[in-house]
N, C-alpha and C positions, 0 to 999 in steps of 0.2 A: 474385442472390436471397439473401436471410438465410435460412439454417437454423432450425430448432427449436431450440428451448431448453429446460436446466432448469438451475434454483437448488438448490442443494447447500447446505442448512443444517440448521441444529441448535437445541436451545433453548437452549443455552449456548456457551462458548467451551469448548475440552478435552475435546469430546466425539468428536474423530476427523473431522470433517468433512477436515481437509487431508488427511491418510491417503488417506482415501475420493476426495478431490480427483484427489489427483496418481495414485493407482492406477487409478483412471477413463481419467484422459487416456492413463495409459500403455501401459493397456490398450489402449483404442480405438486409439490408433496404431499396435500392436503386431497389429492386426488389416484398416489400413489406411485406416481412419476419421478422416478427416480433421476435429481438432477444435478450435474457437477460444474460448480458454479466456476467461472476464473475474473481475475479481476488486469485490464489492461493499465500497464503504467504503475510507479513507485507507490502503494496507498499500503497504508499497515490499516486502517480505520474499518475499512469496506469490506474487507474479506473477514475478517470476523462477525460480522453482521450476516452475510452470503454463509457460513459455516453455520449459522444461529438457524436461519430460517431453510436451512435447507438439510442439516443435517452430514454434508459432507466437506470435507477441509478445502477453502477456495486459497485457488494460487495467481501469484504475479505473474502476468506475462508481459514481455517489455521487450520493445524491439530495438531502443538504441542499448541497451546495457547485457542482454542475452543472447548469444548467437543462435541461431538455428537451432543444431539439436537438443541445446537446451529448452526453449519453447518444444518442440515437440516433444523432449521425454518428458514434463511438466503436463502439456496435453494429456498424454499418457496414463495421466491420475483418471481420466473420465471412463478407464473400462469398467464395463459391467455397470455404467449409469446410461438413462434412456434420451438423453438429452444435456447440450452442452448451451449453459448461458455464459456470456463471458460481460460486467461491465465494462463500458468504455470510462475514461479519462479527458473532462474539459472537450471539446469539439471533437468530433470524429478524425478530420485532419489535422488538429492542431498538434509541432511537434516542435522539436529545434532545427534549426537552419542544416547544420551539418551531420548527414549519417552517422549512424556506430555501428554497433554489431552487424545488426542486418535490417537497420531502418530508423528513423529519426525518431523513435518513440511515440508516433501517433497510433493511435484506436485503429485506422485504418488500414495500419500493416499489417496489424493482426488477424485482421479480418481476411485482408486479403492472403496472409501467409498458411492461414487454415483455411480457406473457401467459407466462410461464415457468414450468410446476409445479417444485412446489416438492418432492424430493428431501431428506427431515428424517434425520437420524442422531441416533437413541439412543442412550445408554449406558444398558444394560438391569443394568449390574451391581447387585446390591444389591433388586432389585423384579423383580416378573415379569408378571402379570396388569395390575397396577397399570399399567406406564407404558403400556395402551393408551389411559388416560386421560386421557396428557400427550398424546399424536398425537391425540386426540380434538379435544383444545382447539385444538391447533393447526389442526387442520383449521375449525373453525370459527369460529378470532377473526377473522378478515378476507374477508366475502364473495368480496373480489375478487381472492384469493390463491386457486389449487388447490394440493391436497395430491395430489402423484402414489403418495405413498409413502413408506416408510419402507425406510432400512437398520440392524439390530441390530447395535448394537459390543461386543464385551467379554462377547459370551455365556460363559457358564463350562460347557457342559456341554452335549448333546445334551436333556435333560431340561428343562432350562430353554431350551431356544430353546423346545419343545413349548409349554409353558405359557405365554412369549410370545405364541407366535403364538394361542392360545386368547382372549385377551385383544384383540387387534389383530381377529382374525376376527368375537367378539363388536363390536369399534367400525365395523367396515366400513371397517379401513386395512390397505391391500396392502405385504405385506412384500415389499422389493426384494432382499435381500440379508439376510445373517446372519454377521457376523465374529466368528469365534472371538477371546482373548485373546492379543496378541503382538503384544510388546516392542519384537522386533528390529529393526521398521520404522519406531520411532517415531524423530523426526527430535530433534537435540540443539538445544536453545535457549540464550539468553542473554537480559542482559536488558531488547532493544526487541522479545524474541518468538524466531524460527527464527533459529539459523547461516545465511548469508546462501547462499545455491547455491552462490556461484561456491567457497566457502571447503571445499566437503565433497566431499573429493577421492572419493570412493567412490560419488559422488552416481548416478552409473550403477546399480551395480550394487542399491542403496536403490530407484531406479524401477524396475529390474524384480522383484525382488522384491515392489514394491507391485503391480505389475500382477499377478502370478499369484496373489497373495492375493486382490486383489478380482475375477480371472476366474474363480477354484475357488468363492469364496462370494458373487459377487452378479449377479444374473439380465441381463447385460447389453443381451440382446435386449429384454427386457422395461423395463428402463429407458428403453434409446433409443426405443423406441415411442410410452413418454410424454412424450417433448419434444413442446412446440406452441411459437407466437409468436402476434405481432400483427402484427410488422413482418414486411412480404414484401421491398419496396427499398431497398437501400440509400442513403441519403440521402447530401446531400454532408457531409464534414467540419467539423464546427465549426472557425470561426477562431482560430487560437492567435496572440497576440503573440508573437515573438520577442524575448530581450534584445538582441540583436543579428544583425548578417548574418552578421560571424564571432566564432564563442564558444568561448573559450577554457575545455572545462569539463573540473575533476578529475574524475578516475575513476579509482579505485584501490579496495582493502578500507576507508580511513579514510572514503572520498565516493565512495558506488555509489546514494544516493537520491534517484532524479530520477523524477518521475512518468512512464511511459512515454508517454501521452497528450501529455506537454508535448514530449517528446523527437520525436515525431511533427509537432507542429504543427510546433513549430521548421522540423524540413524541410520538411514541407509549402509553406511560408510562405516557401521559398528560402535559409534560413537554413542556414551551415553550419557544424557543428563540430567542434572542434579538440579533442580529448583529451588530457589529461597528468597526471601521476602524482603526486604533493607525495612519496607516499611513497618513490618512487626521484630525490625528488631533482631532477624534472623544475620549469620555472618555466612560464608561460602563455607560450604564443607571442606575440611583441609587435607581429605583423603583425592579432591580436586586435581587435576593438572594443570586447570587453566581456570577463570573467573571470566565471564563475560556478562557485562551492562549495557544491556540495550537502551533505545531509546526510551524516549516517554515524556509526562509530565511532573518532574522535579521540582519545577518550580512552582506548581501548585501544593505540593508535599514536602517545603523546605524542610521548615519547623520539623516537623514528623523526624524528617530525617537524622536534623542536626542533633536530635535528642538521641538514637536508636545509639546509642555508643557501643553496645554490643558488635553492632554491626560494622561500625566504623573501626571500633579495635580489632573486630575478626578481619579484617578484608585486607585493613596496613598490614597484619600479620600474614596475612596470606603472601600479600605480593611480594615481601620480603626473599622468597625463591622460588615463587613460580610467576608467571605471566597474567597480567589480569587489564582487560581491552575496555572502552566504554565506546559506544557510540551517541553522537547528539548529548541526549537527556543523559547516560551514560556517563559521557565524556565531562558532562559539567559536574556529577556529583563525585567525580574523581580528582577535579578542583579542590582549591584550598576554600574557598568561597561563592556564594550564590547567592547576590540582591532578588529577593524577590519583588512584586508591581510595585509593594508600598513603599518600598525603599531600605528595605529593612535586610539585612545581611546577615545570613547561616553560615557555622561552618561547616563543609562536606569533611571529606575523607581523608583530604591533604596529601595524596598520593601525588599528585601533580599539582604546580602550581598556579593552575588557571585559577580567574577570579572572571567570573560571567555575572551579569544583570541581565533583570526582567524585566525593571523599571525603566532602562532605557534600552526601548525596542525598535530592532530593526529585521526588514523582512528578506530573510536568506532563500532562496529558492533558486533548485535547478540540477540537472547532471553533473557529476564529478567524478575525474581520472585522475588515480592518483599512481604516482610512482614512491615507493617505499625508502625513504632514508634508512628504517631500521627495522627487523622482522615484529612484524604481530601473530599472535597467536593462527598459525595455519599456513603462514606468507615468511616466505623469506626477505631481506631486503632487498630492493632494487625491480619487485614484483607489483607487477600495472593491475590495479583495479579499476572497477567502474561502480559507478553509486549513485547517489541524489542526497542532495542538504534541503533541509525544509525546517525552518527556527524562524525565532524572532528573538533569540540571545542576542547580547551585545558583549563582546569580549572587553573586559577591563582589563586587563593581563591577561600573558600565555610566556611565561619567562624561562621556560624547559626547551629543548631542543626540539624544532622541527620534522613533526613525524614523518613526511614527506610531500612532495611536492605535488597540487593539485590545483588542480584545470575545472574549467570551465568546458561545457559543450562548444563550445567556439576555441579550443585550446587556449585559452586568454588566461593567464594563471590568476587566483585567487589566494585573500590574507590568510585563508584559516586553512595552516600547515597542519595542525594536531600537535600536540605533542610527546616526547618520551624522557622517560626517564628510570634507569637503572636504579638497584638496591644492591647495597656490600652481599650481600648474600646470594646473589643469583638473578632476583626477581628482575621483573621491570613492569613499568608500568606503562599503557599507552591507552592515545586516544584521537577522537578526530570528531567532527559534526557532521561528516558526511555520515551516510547508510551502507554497507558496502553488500552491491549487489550479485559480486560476482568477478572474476578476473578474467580482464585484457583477452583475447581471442579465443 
């Protein structure tokens, strides 16, 4: 059986929804409540933190890039937990102009495609009476979304929660909780968003702390009462390609962003992976089919990199006849080159001949369809994906062949083709900046 659910959002980004997130889960656990976290919209950062504090693997749910039954076999992860938290993404209804799979990408499809009240966190600082008016709207711009409630962030004072809630009582919105102001639990960022879990050595003692903040100030009986669904069974899994049976994939601080969802299929699908490190030096195992380089931060680990020559000769050797994919952070250390901030230039892998900077940044964001000039490991050519780019690389060269052609959420096509490039032997190598989250229908 699926559990109950609610959607944990806000009308903007920065307004404490992760706080509230991760103190939830950590809560509830802390209490024995079994709960299976998901995370709405493209985020690799978030769902490893909901995994940390909750103890069970959180998944992407995304409604311009996922059709239906893939959200609901993804759902599906939640049997045998007592409850379903799902973060949102940037505003409840914020999304792109034109539909996809089965919805423009906002928090709110979600919400409404599983029956999930919706759980809003204000930051009340600055207004009082007044933002009953903002949960007002909310509660009423989408029929088909409930509003379970609100939790107050950043109240500054006993006086002002009073007048809050005067306002919210006048609109007919249940206040769930009340968080005073403090600091100490806010989490340190960078800049694709959060310090990554595995990197925040203290990360423990941060989730408990978040847990007693949100058990002292938000009603959590009263919360979990308002979880509902739609979905009662768990459906079977959507089907994921695998790049291969055995995959050779980086995992270190430079290449930790792999969709959990895909990491699952993979096994699901028999597939099995092989881990290894660039940063210590490690090369792909060569008993491999395929190599794949996730995203990450590379360019905070040029150096590291440019030195790991183990790595870099095992990996040219690799791709020499078999297939080896990079995404994003990926995709640049498969580059011949990589300026990092100071201006200072690494060499990568030289599989391809992109040359990317860090120093001169620019901010890429958004949905991406791509049609396949040439097969990637799992994808034949001519095969439609869909994805997200999120970088602040700037391409200095990209002088390989155009990995395929890629759009914009507005079909408006976009410069960064990816690239590919064949070896006398077999191999080839390829790459792209987008994420790829899944294929076309």
């Amino acid at each position: 059986m699926i559990p109950p659910g609610l959607m944990i959002s806000a009308p903007a980004s920065g307004t404490g929804k992760t706080t509230l997130m991760l103190g939830l889960l950590a809560a509830f656990r802390a209490r024995g409540v079994e709960v299976q976290p998901f995370k709405s919209g493209p985020d690799y950062i978030d769902p490893a933190f909901h995994t940390a504090a909750s103890g069970r693997a959180s998944f992407n749910l995304d409604s311009w890039s996922m059709a239906r039954p893939t959200i609901d076999g993804l759902v599906g992860n939640a049997t045998g937990a007592d409850l379903i938290l799902a973060e949102g993404s940037m505003g409840l209804f914020d999304g792109v102009a034109i539909p996809g799979a089965c919805g423009n990408g906002a928090s709110a499809d979600i919400a409404a495609l599983m029956g999930w009240p919706v759980v809003l966190v204000l930051d009340v600082s600055g207004a009082a009476q007044s933002v009953a008016a903002t949960a007002l709207g909310f509660k009423m711009m989408r029929p088909d979304v409930t509003l379970a409630g609100v939790v107050l962030n950043r109240v500054a004072s006993p006086r002002h929660e009073a007048l809050v809630r005067v306002g919210m009582e006048t609109a007919g919105v249940r206040v769930l909780g009340v968080l005073p102001r403090r600091k100490e639990i806010e989490l340190p960022e960078r800049h694709l968003g959060l310090v990554q879990a595995g990197e925040q050595e203290n990360l423990p003692d941060i989730l408990a702390g978040a847990a007693t903040f949100v058990s002292e100030h938000v009603d959590l009986d009263a919360l979990r009462a308002a979880a509902a669904g739609t979905l009662q069974d768990a459906p079977p899994p959507a089907t994921v390609i695998p790049p291969g049976q055995r995959i050779a994939l980086a995992q270190d601080a430079a290449f930790a962003f792999v969709y959990p969802h895909l990491m699952a299929g993979w096994r699901v699908a028999g597939a099995e992976v092989l881990p290894f490190s660039p940063l210590a030096d490690e090369a792909p195992d060569p008993s491999a089919d395929v190599c794949w380089l996730p995203g990450g931060y590379p360019e905070l680990h040029a150096g590291k990199l440019a030195a790991a020559t183990n790595f870099r000769e095992g990996i040219r050797a690799f791709a020499q006849s078999k297939p080896v994919h990079g995404e994003c952070g990926g995709y640049m250390a498969m580059g011949a080159g990589l300026v990092d901030k100071e201006g200072q230039r690494h060499e990568m892998t030289g599989l391809l001949g992109l040359e990317t900077s860090f120093e001169k940044r620019k901010f890429h964001l958004g949905y991406r369809k791509a049609t396949l000039n040439a097969p990637i490991p799992g994808f034949d050519a001519l095969a439609q994906l869909r994805g997200h780019e999120f970088h602040y690389a700037t391409i200095l060269n990209e002088p390989d062949a155009p990995l395929a052609k890629i759009c914009d959420s507005n079909d408006l096509e976009v410069a960064e083709t990816g690239s590919v490039r064949k070896f006398e032997g077999g191999g080839r190598a390829t790459g792209t900046f987008f994420h790829m989250i899944g294929e076309e229908g």
